[in-house]
Residue frames as qw, qx, qy, qz and C-alpha x, y, z in Angstrom:
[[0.050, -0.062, 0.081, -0.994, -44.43, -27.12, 132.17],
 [0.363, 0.524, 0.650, -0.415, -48.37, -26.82, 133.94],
 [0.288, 0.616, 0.567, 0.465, -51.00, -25.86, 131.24],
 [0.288, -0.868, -0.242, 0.323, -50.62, -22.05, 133.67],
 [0.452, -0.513, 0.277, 0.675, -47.13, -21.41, 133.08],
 [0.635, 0.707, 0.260, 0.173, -46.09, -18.96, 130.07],
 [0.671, 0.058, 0.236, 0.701, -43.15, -18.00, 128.20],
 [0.182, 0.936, 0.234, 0.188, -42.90, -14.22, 127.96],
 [0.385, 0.330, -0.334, 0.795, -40.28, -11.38, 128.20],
 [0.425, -0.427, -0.598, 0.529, -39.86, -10.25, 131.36],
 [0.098, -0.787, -0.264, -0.549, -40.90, -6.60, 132.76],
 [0.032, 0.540, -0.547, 0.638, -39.17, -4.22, 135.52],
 [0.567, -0.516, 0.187, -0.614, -41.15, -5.98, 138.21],
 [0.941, 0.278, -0.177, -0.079, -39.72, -9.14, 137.31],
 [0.348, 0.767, -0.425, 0.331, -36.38, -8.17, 137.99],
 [0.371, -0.608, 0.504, -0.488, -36.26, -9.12, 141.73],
 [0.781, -0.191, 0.583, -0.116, -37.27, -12.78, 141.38],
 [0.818, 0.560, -0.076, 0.108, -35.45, -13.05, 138.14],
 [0.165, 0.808, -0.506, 0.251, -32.65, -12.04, 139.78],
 [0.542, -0.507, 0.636, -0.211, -32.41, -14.21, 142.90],
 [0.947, 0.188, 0.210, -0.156, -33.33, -17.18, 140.69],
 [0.561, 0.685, -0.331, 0.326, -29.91, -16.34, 138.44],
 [0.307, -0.669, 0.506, -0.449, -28.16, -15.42, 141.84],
 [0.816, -0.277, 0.487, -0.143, -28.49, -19.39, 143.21],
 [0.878, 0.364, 0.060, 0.306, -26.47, -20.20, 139.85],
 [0.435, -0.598, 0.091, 0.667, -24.12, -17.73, 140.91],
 [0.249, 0.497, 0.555, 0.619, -25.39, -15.36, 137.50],
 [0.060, 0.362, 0.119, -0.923, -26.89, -12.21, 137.12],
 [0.515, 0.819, 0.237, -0.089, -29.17, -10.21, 134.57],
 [0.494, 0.097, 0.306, 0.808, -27.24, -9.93, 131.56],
 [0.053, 0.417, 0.522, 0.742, -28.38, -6.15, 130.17],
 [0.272, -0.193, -0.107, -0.937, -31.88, -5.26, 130.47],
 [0.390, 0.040, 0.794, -0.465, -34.66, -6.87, 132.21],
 [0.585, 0.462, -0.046, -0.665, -36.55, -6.47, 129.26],
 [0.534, 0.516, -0.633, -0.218, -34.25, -8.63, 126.94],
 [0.629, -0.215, 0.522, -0.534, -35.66, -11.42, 129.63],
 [0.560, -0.115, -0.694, -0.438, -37.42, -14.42, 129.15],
 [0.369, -0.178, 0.623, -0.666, -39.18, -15.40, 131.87],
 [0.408, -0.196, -0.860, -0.237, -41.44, -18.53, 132.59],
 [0.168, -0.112, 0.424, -0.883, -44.18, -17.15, 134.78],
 [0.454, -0.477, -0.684, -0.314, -47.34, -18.82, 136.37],
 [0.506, -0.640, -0.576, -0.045, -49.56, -17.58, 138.61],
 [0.114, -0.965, 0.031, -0.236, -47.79, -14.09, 138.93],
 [0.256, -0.856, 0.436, 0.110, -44.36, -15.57, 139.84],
 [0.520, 0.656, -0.513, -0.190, -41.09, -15.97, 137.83],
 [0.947, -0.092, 0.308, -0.010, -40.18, -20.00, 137.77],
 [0.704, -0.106, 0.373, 0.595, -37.18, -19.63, 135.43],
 [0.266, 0.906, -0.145, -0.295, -35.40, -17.10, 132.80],
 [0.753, 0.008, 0.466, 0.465, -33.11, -16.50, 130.18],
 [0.193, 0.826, 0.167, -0.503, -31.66, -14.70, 127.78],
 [0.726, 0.076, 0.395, 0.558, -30.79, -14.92, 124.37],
 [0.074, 0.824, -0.144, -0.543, -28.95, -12.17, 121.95],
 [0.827, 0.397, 0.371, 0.141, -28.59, -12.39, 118.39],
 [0.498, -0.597, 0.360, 0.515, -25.04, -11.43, 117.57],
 [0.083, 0.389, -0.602, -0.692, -24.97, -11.84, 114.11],
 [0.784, 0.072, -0.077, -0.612, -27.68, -12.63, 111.50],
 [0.793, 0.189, -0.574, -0.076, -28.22, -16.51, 112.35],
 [0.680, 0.147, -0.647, 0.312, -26.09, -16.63, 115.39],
 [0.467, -0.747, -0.040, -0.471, -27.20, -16.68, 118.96],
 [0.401, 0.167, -0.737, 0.517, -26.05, -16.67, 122.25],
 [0.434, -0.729, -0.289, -0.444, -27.65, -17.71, 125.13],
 [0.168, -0.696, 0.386, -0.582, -26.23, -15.12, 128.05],
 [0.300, -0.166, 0.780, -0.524, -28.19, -17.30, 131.19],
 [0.583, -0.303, -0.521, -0.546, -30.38, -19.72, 132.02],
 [0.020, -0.085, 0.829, -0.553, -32.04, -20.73, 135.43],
 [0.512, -0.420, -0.647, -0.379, -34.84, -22.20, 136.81],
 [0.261, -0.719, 0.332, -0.553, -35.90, -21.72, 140.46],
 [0.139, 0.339, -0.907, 0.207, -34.41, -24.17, 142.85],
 [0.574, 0.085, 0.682, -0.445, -37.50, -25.68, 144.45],
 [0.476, 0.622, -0.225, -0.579, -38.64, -25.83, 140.70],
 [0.251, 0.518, -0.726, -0.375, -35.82, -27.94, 138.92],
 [0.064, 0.055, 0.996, 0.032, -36.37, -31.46, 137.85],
 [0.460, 0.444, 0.657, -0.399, -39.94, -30.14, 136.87],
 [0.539, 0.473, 0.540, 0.441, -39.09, -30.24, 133.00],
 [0.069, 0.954, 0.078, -0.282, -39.05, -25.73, 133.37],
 [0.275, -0.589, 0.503, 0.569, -35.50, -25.64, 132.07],
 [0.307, 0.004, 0.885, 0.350, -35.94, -27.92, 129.36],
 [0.294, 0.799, 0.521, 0.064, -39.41, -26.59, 128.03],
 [0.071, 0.897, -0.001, -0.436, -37.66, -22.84, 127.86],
 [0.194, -0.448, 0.686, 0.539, -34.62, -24.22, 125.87],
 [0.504, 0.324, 0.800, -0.038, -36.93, -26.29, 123.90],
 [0.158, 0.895, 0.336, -0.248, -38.85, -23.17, 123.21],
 [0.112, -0.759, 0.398, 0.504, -35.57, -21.39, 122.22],
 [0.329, -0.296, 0.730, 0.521, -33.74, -24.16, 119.90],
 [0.416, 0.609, 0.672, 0.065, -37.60, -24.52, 117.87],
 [0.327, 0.828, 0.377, 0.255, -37.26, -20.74, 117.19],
 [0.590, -0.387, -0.222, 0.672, -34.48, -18.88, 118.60],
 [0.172, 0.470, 0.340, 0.796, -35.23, -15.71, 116.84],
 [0.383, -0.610, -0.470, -0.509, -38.55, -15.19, 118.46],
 [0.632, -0.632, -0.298, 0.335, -36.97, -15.53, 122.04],
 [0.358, 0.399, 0.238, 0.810, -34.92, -12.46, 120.66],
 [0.034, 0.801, 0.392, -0.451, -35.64, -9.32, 122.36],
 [0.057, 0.731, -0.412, -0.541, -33.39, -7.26, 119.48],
 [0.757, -0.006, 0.575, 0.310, -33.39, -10.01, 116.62],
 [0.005, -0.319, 0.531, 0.785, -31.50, -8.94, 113.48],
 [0.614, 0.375, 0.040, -0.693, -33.88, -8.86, 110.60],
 [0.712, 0.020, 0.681, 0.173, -34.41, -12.01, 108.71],
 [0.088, 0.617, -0.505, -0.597, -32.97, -12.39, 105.55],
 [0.677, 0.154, -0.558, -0.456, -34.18, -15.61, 104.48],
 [0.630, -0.414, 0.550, -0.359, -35.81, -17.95, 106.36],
 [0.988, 0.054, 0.126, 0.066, -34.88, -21.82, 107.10],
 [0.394, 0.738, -0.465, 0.291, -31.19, -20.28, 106.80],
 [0.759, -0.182, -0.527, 0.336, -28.97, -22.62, 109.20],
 [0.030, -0.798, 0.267, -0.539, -28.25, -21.54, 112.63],
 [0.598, 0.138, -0.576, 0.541, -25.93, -21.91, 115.30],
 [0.358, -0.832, 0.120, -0.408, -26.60, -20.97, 119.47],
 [0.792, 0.090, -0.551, 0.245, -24.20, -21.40, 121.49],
 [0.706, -0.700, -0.031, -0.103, -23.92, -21.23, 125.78],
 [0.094, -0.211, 0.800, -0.553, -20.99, -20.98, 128.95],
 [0.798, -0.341, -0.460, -0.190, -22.32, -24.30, 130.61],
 [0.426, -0.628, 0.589, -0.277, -21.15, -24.24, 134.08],
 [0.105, 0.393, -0.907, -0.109, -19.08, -27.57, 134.05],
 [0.310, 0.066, 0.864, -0.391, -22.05, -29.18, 135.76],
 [0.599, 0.414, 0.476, -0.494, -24.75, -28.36, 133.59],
 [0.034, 0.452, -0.685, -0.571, -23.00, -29.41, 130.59],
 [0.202, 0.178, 0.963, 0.025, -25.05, -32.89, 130.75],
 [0.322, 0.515, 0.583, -0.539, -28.32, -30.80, 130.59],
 [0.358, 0.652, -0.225, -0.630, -27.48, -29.22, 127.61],
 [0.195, -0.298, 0.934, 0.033, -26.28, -32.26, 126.19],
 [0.202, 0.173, 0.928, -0.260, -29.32, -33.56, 126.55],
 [0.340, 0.750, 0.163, -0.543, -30.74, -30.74, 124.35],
 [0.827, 0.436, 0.264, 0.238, -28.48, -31.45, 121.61],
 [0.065, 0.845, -0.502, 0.173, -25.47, -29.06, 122.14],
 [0.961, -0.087, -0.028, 0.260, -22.36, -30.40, 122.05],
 [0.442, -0.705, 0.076, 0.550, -19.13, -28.90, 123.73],
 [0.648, 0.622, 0.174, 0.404, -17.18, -26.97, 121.27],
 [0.574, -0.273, -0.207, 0.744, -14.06, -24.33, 122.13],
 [0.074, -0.741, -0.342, 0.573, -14.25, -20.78, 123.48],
 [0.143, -0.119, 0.428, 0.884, -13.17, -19.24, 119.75],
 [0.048, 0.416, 0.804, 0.422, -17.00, -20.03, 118.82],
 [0.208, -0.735, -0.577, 0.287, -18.69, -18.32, 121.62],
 [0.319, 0.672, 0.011, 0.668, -18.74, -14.38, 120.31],
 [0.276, 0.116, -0.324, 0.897, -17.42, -11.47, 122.20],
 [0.282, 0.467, -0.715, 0.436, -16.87, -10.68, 124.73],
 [0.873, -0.142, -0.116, -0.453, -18.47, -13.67, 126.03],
 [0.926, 0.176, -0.250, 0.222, -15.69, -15.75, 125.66],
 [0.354, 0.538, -0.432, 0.632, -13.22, -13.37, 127.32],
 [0.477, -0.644, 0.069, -0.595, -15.49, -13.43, 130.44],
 [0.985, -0.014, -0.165, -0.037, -14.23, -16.75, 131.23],
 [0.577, 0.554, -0.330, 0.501, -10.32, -15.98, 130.18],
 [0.276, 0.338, -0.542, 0.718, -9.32, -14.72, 133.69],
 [0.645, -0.514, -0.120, -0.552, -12.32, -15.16, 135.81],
 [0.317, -0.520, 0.613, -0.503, -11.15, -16.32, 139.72],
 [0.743, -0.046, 0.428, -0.513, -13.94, -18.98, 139.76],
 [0.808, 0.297, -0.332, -0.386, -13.19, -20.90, 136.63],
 [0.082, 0.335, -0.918, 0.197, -11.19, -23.38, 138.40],
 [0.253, 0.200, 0.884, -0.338, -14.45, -24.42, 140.29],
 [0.581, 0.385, -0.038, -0.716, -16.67, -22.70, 137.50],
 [0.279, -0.254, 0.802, 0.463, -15.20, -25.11, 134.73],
 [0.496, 0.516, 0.059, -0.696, -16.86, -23.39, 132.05],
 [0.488, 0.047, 0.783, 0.384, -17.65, -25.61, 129.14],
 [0.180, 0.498, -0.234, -0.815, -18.39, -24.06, 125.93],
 [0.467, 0.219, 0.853, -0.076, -21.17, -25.19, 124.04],
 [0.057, 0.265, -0.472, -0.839, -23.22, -25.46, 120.68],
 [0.578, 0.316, 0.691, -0.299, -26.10, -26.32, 119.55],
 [0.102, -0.189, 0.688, 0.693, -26.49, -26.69, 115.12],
 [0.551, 0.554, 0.519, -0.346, -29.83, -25.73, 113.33],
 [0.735, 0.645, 0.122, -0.171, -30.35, -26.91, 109.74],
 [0.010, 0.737, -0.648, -0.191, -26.99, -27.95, 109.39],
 [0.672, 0.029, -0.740, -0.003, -27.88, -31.99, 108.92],
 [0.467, -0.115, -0.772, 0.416, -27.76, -32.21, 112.39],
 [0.251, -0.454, 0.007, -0.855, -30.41, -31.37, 115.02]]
């Protein structure tokens, strides 16, 4: 990531090149535009995401994308980075902490391909019962998953393993 670029939630104007960027992963906005992340230099959006804290401890993260001229410039990988260091904080709605340094658990739909990327973050595949509603169900009868081939992933904070 340049010393320009900056992590921030996103804002209605955002929406249009947060969208197309999602749109070339064949994704959407999950929600609100608000409940965003966005990586944004020089006034335009280079990648997004979104994560939602489902229960206290346990996230899920909705999308991620980077734009396509973009990838291979470390943007994906600095936003997840950014997430697994503090996943609360990337939280647009985060349940209240209860005590901190409590283990936690996020966990992603990898399109079959980007399974490696995570991977490469430290998530490791794990089966659609983990992934919360109704997240997991989006999968269950979707047309595309033949060529989607969703892999269900995890990633484990403060569990011994990180």
């Amino acid at each position: 990531m340049t010393r320009g670029a900056q992590i921030l939630f996103a804002v209605q104007n955002d929406e249009e090149e947060l969208r197309e960027i999602l749109w070339a992963y064949e994704m959407d906005i999950s929600g609100e535009i608000e409940d965003h992340l966005i990586i944004k230099e020089d006034g335009k959006v280079l990648a997004g995401g979104k994560m939602i804290e489902y229960e206290h401890n346990r996230y899920f993260l909705a999308v991620l994308g980077v734009k396509q001229e973009r990838c291979d410039q470390g943007l994906g990988g600095a936003l997840l980075g950014e997430i697994i260091r503090n996943p609360g904080a990337f939280c647009k709605n985060p349940i209240p902490e209860l005590n901190s340094g409590a283990a936690s658990q996020i966990t992603t739909v990898s399109r079959g391909e980007a399974a490696g990327f995570y991977q490469k973050y430290g998530f490791e595949p794990c089966d659609f019962a983990e992934i919360p509603e109704p997240y997991r169900e989006q999968c269950r009868d979707c047309p595309e998953k033949e060529n989607c081939k969703p892999v269900p992933m995890r990633f484990m904070i403060g569990f011994g393993k990180e």
